[in-house]
C-alpha positions as CSV (number, residue, x, y, z in Angstrom):
1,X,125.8,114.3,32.2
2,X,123.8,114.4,35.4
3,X,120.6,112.2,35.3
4,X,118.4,110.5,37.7
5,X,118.9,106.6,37.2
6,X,116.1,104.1,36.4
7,X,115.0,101.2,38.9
8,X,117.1,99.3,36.2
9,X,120.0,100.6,35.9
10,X,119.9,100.7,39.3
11,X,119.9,96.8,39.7
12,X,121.9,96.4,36.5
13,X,124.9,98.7,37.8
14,X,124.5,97.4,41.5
15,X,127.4,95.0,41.5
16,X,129.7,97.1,40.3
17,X,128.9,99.9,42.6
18,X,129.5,98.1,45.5
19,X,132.8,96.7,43.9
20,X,134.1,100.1,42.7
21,X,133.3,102.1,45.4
22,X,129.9,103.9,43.6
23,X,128.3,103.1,46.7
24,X,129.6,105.2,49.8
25,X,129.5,106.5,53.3
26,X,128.6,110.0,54.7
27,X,128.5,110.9,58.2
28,X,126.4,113.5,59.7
29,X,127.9,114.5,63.0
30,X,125.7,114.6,66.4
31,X,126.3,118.0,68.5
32,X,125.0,118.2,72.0
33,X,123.7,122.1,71.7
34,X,124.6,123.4,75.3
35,X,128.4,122.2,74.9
36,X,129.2,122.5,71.0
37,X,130.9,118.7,71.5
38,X,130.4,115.9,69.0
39,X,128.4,112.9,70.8
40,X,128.4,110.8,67.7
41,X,127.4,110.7,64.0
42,X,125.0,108.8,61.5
43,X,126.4,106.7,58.6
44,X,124.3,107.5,55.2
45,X,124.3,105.8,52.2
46,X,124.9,108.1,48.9
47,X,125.7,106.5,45.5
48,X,127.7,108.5,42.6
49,X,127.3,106.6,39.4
50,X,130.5,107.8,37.2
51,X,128.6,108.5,34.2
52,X,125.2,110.3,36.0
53,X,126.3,111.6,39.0
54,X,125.0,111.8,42.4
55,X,121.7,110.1,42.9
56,X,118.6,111.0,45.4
57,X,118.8,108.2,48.7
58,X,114.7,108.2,48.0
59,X,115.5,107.1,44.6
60,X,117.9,104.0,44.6
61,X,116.9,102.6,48.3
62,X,113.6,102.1,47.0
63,X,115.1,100.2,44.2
64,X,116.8,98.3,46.2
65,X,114.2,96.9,48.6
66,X,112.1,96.2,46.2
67,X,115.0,94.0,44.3
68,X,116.0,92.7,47.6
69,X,119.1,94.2,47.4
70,X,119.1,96.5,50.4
71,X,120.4,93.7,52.8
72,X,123.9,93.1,50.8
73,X,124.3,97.5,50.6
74,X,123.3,97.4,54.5
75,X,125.8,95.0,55.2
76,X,128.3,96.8,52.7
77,X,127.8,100.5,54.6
78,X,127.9,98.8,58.0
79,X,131.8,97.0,57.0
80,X,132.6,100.3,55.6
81,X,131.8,102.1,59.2
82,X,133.6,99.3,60.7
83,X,136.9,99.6,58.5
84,X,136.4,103.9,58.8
85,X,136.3,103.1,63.1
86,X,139.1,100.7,62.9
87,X,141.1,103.5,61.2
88,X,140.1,105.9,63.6
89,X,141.1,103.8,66.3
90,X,144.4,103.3,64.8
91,X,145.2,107.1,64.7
92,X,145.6,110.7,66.8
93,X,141.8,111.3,65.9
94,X,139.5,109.4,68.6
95,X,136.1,108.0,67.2
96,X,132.7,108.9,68.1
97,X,130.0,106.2,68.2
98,X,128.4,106.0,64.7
99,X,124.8,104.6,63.8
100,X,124.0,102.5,61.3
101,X,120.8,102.4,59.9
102,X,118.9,98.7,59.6
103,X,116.2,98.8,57.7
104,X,112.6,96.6,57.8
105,X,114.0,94.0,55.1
106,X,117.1,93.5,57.4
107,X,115.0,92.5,60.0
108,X,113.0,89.9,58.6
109,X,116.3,88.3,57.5
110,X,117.1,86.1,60.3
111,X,121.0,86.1,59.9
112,X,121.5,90.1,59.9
113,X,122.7,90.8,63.7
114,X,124.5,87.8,63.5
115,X,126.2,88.9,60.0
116,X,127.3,92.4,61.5
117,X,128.5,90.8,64.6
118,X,131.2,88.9,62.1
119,X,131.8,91.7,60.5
120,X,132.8,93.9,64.0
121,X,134.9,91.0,65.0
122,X,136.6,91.0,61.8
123,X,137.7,94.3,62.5
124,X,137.7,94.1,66.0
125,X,136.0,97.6,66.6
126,X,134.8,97.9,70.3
127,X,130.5,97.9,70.1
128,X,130.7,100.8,72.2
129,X,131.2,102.7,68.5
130,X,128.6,101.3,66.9
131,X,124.9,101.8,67.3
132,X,121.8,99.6,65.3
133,X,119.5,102.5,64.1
134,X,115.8,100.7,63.1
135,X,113.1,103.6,61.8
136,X,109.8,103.6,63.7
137,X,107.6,102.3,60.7
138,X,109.8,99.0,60.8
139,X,108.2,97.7,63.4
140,X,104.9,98.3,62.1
141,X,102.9,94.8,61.2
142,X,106.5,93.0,62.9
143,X,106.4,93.6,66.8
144,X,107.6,90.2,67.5
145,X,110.6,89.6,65.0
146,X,111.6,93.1,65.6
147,X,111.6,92.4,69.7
148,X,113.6,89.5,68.9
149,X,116.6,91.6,66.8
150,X,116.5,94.6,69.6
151,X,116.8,91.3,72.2
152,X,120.0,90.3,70.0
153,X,121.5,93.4,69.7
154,X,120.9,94.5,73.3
155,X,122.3,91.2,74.1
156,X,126.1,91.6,71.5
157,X,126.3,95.3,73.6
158,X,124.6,97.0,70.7
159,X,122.8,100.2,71.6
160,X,119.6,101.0,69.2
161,X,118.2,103.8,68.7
162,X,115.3,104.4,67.0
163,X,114.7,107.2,64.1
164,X,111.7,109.5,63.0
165,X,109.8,109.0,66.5
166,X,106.7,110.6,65.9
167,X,106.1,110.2,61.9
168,X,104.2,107.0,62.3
169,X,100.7,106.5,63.9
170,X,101.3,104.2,66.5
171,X,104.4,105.8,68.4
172,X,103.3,105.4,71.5
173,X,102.3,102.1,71.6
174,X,105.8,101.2,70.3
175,X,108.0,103.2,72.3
176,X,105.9,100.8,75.2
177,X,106.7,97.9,73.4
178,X,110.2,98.3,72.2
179,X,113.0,99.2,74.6
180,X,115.2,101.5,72.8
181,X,118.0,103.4,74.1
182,X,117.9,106.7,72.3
183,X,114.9,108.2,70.5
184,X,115.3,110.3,67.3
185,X,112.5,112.7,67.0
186,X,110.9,113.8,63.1
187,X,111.4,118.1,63.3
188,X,108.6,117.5,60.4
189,X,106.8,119.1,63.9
190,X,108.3,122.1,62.7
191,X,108.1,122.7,59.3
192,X,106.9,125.9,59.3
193,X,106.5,127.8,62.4
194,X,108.3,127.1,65.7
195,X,106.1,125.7,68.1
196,X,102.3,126.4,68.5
197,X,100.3,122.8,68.7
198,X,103.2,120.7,66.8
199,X,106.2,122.9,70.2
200,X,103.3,121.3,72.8
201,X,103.6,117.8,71.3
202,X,107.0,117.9,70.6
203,X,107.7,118.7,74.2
204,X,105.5,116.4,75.7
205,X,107.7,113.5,74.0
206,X,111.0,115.0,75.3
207,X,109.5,114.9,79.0
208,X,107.8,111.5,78.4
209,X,111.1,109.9,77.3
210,X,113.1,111.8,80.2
211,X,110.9,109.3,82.9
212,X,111.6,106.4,80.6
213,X,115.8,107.5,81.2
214,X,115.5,107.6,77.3
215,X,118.4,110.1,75.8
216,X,116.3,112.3,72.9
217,X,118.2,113.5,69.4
218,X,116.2,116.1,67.6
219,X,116.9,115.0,63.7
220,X,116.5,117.8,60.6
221,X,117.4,120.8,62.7
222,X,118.6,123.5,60.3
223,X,117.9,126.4,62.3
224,X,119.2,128.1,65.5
225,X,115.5,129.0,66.7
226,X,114.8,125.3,65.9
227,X,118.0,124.6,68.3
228,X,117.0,126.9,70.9
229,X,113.2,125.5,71.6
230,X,114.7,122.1,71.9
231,X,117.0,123.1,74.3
232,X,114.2,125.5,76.5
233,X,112.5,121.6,76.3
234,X,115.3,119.9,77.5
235,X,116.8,118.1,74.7
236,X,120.3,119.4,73.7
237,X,121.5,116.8,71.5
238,X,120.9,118.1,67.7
239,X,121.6,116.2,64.2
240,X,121.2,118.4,61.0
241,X,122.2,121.3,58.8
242,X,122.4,123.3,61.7
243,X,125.7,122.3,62.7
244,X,126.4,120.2,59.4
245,X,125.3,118.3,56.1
246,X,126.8,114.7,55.9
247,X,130.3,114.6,55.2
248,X,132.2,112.3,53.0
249,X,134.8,110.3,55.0
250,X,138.0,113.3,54.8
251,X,135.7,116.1,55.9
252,X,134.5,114.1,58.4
253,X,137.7,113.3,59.6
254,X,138.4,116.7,60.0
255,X,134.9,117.7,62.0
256,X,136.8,114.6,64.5
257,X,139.8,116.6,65.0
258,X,138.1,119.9,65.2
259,X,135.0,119.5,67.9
260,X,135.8,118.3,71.5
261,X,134.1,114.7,72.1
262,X,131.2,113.9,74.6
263,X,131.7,110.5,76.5
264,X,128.2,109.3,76.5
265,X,124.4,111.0,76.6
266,X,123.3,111.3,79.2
267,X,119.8,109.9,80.5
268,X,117.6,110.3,83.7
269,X,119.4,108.6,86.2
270,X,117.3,106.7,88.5
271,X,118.1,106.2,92.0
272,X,119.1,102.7,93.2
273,X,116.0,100.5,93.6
274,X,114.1,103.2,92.0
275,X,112.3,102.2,88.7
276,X,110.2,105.4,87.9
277,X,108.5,104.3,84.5
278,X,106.7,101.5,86.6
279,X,104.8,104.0,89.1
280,X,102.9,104.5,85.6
281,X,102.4,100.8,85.1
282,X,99.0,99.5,86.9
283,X,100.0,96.4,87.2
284,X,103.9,96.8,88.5
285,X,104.3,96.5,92.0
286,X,105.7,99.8,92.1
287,X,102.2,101.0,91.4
288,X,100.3,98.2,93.7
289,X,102.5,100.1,96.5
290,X,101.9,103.5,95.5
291,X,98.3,102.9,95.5
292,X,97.5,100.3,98.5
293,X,100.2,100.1,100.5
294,X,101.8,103.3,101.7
295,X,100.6,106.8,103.1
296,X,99.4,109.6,101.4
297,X,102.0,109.8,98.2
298,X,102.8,111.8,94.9
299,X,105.3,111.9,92.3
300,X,106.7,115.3,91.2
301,X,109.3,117.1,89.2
302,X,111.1,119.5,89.5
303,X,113.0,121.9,86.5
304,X,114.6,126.0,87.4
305,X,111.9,127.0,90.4
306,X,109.0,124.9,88.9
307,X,107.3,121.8,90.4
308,X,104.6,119.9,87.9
309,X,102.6,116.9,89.8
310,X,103.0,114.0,87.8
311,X,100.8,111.5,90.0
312,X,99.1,111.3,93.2
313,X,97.5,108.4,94.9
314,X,93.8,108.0,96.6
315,X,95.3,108.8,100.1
316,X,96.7,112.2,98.9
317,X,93.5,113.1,97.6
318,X,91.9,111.9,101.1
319,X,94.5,113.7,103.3
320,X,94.4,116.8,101.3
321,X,90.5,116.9,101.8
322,X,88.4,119.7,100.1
323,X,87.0,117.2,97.3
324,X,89.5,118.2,94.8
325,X,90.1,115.2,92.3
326,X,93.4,113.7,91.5
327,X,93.1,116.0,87.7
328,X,93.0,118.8,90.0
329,X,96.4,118.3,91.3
330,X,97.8,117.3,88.4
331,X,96.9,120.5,86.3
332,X,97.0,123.2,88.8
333,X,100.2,125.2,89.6
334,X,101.2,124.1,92.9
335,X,103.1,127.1,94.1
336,X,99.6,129.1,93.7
337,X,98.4,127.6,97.2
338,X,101.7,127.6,99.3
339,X,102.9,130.6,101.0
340,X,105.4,133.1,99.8
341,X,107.7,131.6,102.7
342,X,106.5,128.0,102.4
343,X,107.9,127.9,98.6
344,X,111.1,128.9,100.1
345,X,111.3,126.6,102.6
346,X,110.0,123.6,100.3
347,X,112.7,124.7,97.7
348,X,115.4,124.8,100.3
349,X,114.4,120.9,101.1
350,X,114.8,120.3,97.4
351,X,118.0,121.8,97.0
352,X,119.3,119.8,99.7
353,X,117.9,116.8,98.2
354,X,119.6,117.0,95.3
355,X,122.6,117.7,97.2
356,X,122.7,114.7,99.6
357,X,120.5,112.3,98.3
358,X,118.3,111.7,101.5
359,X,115.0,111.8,102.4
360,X,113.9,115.8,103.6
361,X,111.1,116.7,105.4
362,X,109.3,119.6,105.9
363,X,106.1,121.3,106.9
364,X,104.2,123.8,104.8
365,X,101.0,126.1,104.9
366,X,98.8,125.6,102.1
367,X,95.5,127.5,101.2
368,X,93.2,125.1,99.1
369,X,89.8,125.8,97.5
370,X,87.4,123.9,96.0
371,X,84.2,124.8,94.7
372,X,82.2,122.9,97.1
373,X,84.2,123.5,100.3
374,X,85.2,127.0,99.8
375,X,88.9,127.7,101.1
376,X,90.9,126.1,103.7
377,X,94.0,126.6,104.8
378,X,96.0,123.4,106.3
379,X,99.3,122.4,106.7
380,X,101.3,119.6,105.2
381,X,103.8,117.7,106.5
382,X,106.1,117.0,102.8
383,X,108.6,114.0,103.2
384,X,110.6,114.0,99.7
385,X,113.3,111.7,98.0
386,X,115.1,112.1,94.7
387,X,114.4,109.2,92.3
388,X,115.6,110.5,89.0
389,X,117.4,113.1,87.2
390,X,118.0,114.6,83.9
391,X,120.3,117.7,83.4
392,X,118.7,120.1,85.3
393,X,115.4,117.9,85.6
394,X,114.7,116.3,88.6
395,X,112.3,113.4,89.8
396,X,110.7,113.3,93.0
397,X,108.8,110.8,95.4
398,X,106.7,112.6,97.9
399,X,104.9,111.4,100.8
400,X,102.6,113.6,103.0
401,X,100.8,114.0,106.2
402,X,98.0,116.7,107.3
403,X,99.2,118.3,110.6
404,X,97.2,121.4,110.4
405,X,95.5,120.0,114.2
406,X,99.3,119.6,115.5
407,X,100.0,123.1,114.4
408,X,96.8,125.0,115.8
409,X,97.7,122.6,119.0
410,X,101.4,123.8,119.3
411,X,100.2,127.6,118.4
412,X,98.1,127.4,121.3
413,X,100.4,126.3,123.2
414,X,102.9,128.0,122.3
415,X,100.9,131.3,122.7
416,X,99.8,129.7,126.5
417,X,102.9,129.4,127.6
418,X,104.0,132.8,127.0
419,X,100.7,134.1,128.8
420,X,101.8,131.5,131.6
421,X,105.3,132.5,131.4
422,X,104.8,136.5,131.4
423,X,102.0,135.2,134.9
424,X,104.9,133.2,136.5
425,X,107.5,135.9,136.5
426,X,104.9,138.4,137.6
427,X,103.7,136.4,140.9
428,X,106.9,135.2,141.3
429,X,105.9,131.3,140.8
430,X,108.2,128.3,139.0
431,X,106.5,125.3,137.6
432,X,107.6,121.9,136.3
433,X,106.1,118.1,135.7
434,X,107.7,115.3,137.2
435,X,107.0,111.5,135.0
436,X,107.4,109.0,137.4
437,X,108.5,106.5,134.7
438,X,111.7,108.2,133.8
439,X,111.9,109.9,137.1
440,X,112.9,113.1,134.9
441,X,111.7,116.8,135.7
442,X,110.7,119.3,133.0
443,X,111.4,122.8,134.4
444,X,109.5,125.8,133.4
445,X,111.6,128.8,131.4
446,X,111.8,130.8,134.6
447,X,113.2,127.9,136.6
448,X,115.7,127.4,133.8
449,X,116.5,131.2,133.4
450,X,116.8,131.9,137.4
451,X,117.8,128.5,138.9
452,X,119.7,127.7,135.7
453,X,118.2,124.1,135.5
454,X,118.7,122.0,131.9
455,X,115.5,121.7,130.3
456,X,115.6,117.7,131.1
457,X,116.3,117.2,134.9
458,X,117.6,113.6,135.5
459,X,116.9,111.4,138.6
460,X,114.6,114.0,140.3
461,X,114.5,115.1,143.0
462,X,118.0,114.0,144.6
463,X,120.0,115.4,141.4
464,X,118.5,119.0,142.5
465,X,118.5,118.1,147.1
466,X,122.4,117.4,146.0
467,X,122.9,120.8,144.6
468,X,121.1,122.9,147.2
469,X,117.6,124.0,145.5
470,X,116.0,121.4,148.2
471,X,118.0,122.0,151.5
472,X,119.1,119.1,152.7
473,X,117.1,119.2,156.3
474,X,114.4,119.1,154.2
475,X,115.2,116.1,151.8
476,X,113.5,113.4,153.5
477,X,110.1,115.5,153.7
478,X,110.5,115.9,150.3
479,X,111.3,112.3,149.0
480,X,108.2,111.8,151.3
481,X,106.1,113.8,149.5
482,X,107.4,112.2,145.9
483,X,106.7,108.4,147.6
484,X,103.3,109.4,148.5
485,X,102.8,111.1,144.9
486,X,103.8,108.0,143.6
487,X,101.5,105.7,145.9
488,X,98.3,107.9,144.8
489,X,97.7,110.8,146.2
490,X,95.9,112.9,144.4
491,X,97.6,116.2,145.3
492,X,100.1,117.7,148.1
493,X,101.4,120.9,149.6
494,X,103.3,122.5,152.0
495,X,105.9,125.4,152.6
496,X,109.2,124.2,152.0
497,X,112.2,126.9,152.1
498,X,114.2,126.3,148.5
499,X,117.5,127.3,147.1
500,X,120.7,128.4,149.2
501,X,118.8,131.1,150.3
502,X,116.4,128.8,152.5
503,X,113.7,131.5,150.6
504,X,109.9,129.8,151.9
505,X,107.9,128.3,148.9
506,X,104.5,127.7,148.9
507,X,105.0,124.5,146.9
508,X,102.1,122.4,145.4
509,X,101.5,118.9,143.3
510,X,98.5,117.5,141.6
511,X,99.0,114.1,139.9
512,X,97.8,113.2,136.8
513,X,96.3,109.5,136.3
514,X,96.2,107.0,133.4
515,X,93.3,105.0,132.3
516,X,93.7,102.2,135.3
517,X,94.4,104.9,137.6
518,X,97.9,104.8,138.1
519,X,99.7,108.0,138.6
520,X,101.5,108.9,135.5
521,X,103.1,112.5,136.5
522,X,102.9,115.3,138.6
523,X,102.6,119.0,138.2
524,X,104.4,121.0,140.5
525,X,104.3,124.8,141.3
526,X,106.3,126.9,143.7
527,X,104.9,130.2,144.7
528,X,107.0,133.1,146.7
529,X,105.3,133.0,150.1
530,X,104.0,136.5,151.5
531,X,104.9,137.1,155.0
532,X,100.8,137.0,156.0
533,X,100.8,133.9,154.7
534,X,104.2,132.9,156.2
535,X,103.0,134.0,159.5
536,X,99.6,132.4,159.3
């Protein structure tokens, strides 16, 4: 008949359930949800007593901790998941890593990593296929002897991951304390109703464990809507009834030869030299630098069209002006106050980011408003480099600079010119500046255009006397007038006839002067002479 067992006939029958096999192994198989492949698999105890059947995990284990017998069945399940990977290893049907759970009264014995490390050896199964599973209310009331084991096992090769993130009441303050390599989240966050306030926590841990590179597994999912949300959230890797119960060692083997195999999980990958988890630490240097030490500077990311500020610095406030507060930045929307065409632009530098790896600059407008200072629109300089990624998450370092002066400059300029320009071509006159330093000439567009000058002329004036624009009866005139440009004079002019043509110029140069009064360039116009003026 089928009966749940007593406390003491669990410890009475205990011996001879490890020695006749009452005491087994499932494995419940790991599915990355994007791919369908098998990344791994968690070894669970079951017991089947021959005379009353299958027993309830939350009945024996119990039992056995309080009989302090759970070390000797831990030890037994992790030799039997040892012998199970040696046979796989042995045969057509390649392993996947498997977990094995150590519980709180496996910790506090001081031998336990050392025992399984024996037991690997013995059967000389690689640690890449094995993984220490501790469960977050372990380390509750232990932080020090539990640091210690994870120190142990991180130094044998072990990975550990750590189960039902999220159930406990101090989660964060361990997952700060302990580094583990792959956090198993509690779906108890969704008993009942996909998402509402238990989807917004759930997804804030995914994205808090992406910065910490952390690989997430979503443990109990037993439905595809359940699947689906974890995925939108960026965790694909699923464990439950979705995809499978536990299986007893044949089924298993089975689910091995039937699924395709996922090398590794996959993390956020952090560029070299690049340690994003410690821009968040206030005393890391990372952070010292962020705040003191360098320009205006945020941290972004970036996910399908979507940028969300993580962080920005006192200077980004200060550069960005209009009071806003570094909470502003963080919780607005930034593509609300760039441009339709400044989105694109800034998306474009992303892409090609990602792409290459280098840092990307670029320059957009930006309307801002506060409540004090109205609206404002300025224009930011962005210089951007990749520090991290995650699937299709990125992690971005951004420094910026307020040009929004330069630009109105240029766009006067700019808009000068043409008026100048469209004046020139009209009266027939050609400009240029001559810097004595470099001895270089900067032709206007119509000397360019008509002359065909380069828009850098080198070793003025004889590069242009040598190709007939100054006629060479007139060269030594000409180098006079550049010698006495040179020595001071404030301006000169004359009528020289230029080109081929021997065409008269009514050409003039005023000097500019530096600070000390020493000429720094000259500006120099040439204006088609009438023939009243010729003749006068």
């Amino acid at each position: 008949m089928e009966r749940r067992m007593s406390e003491k006939e669990f410890v009475d029958s205990f011996d001879r359930a490890l020695e006749q096999g009452h005491i087994f192994v499932v494995y419940q198989p790991q599915i990355n949800h994007s791919t369908g492949r098998m990344i791994g698999a968690e070894a669970l105890m079951r017991w089947r007593d021959p005379e009353f059947g299958l027993q309830y995990p939350a009945d024996f284990i119990p039992a056995l901790e309080r009989n302090d017998l759970i070390y000797r069945a831990d030890l037994y399940v992790f030799e039997k998941v040892c012998i199970f990977q040696q046979k796989c290893l042995g045969s057509p049907v390649s392993p996947v890593p498997v977990s094995f759970n150590i519980s709180r009264y496996d910790i506090f014995e001081k031998d336990y990593v050392d025992a399984i490390e024996e037991i690997r050896k013995k059967y000389r199964v690689p640690v890449r296929f094995l993984r220490a599973e501790i469960t977050e209310s372990s380390a509750i009331g232990g932080m020090e002897v539990i640091s210690e084991v994870l120190r142990k096992l991180h130094e044998y090769g072990y990975m550990v991951e750590m189960d039902d993130f999220g159930s406990g009441y101090s989660s964060l303050n361990i997952l700060k304390d302990l580094e583990v390599d792959v956090i198993k989240l509690d779906m108890d966050f969704f008993r009942g109703e996909v998402g509402g306030r238990g989807g917004v926590i759930i997804s804030s841990m995914v994205q808090l464990t992406k910065w910490l590179h952390t690989p997430v597994i979503a443990e109990g999912v037993e439905t595809m809507e359940q699947a689906e949300f974890m995925k939108s959230i960026g965790c694909n890797y699923i464990q439950g009834y979705l995809y499978s119960k536990p299986l007893e060692e044949g089924d298993f083997i089975r689910k091995l030869a039937q699924l395709e195999h996922e090398p590794e999980m996959n993390s956020m990958e952090m560029a070299e030299s690049m340690h994003a988890e410690k821009f968040w630490n206030p005393d890391s240097m990372e952070t010292l630098i962020f705040n003191d030490f360098v320009g205006a500077a945020a941290i972004f990311s970036y996910s399908d069209g979507q940028i969300d500020i993580q962080r920005v610095n006192k200077k980004y406030i200060k550069e960005i002006g209009m009071n806003l507060t570094a909470q502003d930045f963080v919780t607005m929307n930034p593509w609300t106050y760039v441009s339709a065409e400044g989105r694109r632009a800034y998306k474009s530098v992303i892409q090609k980011a990602i792409k290459t790896g280098e840092e990307q600059k670029v320059d957009t407008w930006r309307t801002f408003e506060s409540r004090c200072c109205g609206e404002d629109k300025i224009c930011i300089r962005s210089t951007i480099r990749l520090i991290g990624r995650a699937e299709t998450q990125y992690l971005f370092y951004a420094m910026i600079q307020n040009v929004t002066a330069e630009k109105k400059r240029f766009i006067e300029l700019f808009d000068s010119e043409k008026i100048f320009q469209h004046a020139f071509d009209q009266a027939n006159v050609f400009a240029w500046e001559y810097i004595y330093a470099t001895k270089q000439m900067h032709p206007c567009f119509r000397c360019m255009r008509e002359l065909h000058l380069p828009p850098v002329v080198e070793n003025y004036p004889d590069s242009l006397i040598e190709i007939g624009i100054f006629p060479s009866d007139y060269a030594d005139e000409y180098r006079g007038w550049i010698k006495k440009l040179e020595e001071g004079a404030e301006s000169i002019e004359g009528i020289i006839p230029l080109t081929v043509g021997r065409i008269p110029f009514h050409v003039r140069y005023t000097n500019e002067f530096d600070e000390n009064g020493k000429p720094l360039k000259a500006y120099g116009s040439a204006t088609l002479v009438v023939d009243g003026e010729k003749e006068g």
